[in-house]
C-alpha positions as a printed NumPy array, in Angstrom:
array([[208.366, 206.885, 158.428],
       [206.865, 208.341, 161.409],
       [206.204, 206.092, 164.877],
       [202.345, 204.841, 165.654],
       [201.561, 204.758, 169.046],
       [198.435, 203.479, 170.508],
       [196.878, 204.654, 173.525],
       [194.645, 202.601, 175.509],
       [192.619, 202.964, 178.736],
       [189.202, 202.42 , 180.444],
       [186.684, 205.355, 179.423],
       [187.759, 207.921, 181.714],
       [191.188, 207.005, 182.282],
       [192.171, 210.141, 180.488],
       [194.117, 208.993, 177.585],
       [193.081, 211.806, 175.433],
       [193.994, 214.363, 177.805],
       [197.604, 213.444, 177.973],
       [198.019, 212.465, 173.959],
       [196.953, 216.147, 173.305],
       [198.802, 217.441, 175.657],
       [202.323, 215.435, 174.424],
       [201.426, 216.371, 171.029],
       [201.28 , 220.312, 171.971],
       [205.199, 219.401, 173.436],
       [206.356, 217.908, 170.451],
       [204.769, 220.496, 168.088],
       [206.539, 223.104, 170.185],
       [209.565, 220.985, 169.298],
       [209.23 , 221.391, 165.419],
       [207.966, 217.798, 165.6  ],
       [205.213, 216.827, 163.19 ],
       [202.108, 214.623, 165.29 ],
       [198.473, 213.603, 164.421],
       [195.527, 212.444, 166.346],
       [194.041, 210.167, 164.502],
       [190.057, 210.652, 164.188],
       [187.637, 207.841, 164.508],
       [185.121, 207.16 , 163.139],
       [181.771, 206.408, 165.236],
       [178.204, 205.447, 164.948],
       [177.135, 207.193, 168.326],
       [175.59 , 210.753, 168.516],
       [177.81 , 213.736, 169.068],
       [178.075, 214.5  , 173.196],
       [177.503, 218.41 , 173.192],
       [180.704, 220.498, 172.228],
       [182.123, 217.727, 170.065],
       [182.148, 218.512, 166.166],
       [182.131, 216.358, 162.968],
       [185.797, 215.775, 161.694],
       [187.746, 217.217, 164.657],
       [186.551, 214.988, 167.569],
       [185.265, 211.942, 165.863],
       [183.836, 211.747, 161.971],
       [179.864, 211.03 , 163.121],
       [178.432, 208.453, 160.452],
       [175.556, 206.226, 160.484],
       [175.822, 202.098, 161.077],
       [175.095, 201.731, 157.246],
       [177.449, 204.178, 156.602],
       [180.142, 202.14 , 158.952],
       [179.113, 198.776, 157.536],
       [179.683, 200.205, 154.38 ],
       [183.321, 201.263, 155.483],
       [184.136, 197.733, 156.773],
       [183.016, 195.564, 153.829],
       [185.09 , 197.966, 151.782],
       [188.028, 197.354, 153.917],
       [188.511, 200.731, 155.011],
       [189.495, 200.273, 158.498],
       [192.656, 199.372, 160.324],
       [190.694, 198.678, 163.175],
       [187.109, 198.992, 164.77 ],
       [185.407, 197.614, 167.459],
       [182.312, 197.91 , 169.182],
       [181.904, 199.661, 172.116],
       [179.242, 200.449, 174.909],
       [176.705, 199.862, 172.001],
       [178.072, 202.16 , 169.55 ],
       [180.805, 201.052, 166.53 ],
       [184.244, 202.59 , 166.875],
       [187.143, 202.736, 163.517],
       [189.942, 204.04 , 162.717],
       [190.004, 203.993, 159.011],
       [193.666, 203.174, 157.163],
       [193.98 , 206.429, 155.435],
       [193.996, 208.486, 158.781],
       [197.14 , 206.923, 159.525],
       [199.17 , 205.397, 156.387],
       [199.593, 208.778, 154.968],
       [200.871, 210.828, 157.75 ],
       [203.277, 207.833, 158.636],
       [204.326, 207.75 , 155.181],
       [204.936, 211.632, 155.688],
       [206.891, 211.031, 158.496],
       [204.07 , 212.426, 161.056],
       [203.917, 210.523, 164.53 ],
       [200.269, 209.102, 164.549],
       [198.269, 208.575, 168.21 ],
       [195.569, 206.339, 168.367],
       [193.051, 206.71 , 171.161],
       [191.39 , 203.13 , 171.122],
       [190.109, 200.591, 173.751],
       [191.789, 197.372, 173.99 ],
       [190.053, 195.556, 171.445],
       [190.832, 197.908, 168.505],
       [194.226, 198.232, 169.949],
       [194.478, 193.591, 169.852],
       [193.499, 194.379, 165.72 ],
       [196.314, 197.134, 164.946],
       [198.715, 194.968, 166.681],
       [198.364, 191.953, 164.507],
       [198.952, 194.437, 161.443],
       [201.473, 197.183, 162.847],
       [203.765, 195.226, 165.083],
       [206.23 , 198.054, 165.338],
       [203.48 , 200.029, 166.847],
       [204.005, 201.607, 170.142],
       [201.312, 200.588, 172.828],
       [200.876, 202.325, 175.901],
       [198.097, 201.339, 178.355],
       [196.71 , 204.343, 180.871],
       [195.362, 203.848, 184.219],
       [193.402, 204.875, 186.575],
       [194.841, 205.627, 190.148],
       [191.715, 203.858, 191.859],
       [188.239, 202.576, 191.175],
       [186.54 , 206.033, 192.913],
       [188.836, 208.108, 191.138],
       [187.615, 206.546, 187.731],
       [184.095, 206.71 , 189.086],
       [184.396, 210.232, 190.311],
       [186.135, 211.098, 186.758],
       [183.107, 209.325, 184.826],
       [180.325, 211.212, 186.657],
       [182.463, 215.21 , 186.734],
       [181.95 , 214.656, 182.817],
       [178.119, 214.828, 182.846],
       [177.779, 212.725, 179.709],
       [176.464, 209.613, 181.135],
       [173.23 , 208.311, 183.149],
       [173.915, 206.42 , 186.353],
       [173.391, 202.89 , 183.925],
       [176.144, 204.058, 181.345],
       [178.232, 205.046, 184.055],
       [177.806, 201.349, 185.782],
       [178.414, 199.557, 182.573],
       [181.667, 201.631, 182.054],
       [182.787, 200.987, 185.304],
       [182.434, 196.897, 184.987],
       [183.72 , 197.282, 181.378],
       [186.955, 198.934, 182.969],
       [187.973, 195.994, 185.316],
       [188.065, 193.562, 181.786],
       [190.12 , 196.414, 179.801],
       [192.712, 196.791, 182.697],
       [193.031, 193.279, 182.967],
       [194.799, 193.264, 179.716],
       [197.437, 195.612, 180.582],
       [200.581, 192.393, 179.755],
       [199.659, 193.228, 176.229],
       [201.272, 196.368, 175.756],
       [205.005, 198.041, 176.312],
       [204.549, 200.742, 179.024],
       [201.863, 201.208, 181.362],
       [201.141, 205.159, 182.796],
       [199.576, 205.419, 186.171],
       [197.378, 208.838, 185.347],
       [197.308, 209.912, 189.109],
       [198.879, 213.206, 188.691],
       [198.184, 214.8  , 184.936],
       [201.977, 216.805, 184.643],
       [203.73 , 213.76 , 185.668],
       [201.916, 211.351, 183.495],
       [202.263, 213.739, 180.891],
       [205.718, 213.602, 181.667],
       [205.815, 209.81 , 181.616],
       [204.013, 209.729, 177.996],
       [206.289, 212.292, 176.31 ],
       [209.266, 210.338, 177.552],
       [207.992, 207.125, 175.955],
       [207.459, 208.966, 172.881],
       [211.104, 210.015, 172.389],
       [212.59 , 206.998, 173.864],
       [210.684, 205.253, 170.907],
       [212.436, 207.147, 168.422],
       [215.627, 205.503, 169.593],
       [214.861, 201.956, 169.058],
       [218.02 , 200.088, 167.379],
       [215.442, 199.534, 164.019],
       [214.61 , 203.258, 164.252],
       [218.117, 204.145, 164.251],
       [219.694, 201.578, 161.793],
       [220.163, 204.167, 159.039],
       [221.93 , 206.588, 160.904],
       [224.069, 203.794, 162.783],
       [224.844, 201.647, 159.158],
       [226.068, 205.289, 158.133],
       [228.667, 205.016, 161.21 ],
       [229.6  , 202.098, 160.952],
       [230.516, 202.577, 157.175],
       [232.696, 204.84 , 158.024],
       [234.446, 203.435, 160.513],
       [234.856, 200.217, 158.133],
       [235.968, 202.517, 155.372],
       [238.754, 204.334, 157.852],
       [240.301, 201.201, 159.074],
       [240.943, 199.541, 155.086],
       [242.768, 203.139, 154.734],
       [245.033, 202.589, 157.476],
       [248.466, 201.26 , 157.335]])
């Protein structure tokens, strides 16, 4: 079964940045990985396509999904719906893939209550005009998204208690760092490893009966 780990942060904080860039590390390491794609009701920002950065569906389309009960988790989110439907992650899991969520806070609360072994990692900002000066370099907002982001971001940090690690994204090779080390570290967790250890410990049983 492989690990789930959800990545949080305030828009901007650059959460996707550093999962891709972890993932390219482990799949130069053999490693399977998956980025989870959500699903969202908001219009593609240009450059982004249909089934690699998000699947694009309308709100009947999402409502649909929901009374179905097709989603681990979805939220909504500056106006527009946000899910992350069970299939994108059950299977790879099952496969033994490492799954990355990129969610906000309050999809991250939902896949908590029903994947408590999931690993949750919460990415910061190294200021407020760093996030502001992050927000407007992407030229995808107006002046009134951007403000609404930026307000929004104070309520999502504030929540930061409710996950296991917390990355300070100041510089991008050392958070990147930080992230990849959490990932492997994970791996090692004493319910991660209880196969391989019960194996040992057989043994070792198994050797002392035979003694004298």
């Amino acid at each position: 079964m492989g690990e789930l780990f959800i990545v949080s942060s305030p828009s901007g904080g650059g959460k996707t940045t550093l999962i891709r860039r972890v993932m390219q590390l482990l799949q130069g390491e053999g490693r399977n990985a998956y980025f989870s794609v959500s699903h969202t009701t908001r219009p593609p920002r240009p450059g982004e396509r249909h089934g690699v950065d998000y699947y694009f569906v309308s709100r009947e389309q999402f409502a649909a999904m929901v009374d179905r009960g097709e989603f681990l988790e979805y939220a909504e989110v500056h106006g527009n719906l946000y899910g992350t439907a069970w299939e994108e992650v059950a299977g790879k899991r099952e496969a033994g893939w490492d799954v990355f969520l990129d969610i906000d806070v309050q999809g991250a609360r939902q896949v908590r209550g029903k994947v408590p072994d999931a690993v949750k990692v919460f990415i910061f900002p190294p200021s407020y005009g760093e996030l502001r000066r992050r927000l407007e370099a992407r030229r995808q907002d107006v002046p009134e998204t951007i403000r609404l982001r930026m307000r929004n971001a104070l309520n999502e940090m504030r929540e930061y208690g409710e996950f296991d690690y917390v990355i300070i994204n100041d510089e991008l090779e050392v958070a990147t760092r930080h992230l990849y080390a959490i990932v492997t570290a994970s791996r090692l967790r004493s319910q991660r490893m209880r196969g391989p250890v019960e194996k040992i410990l057989d043994e070792y049983a198994r050797h002392l009966k035979e003694e004298p």
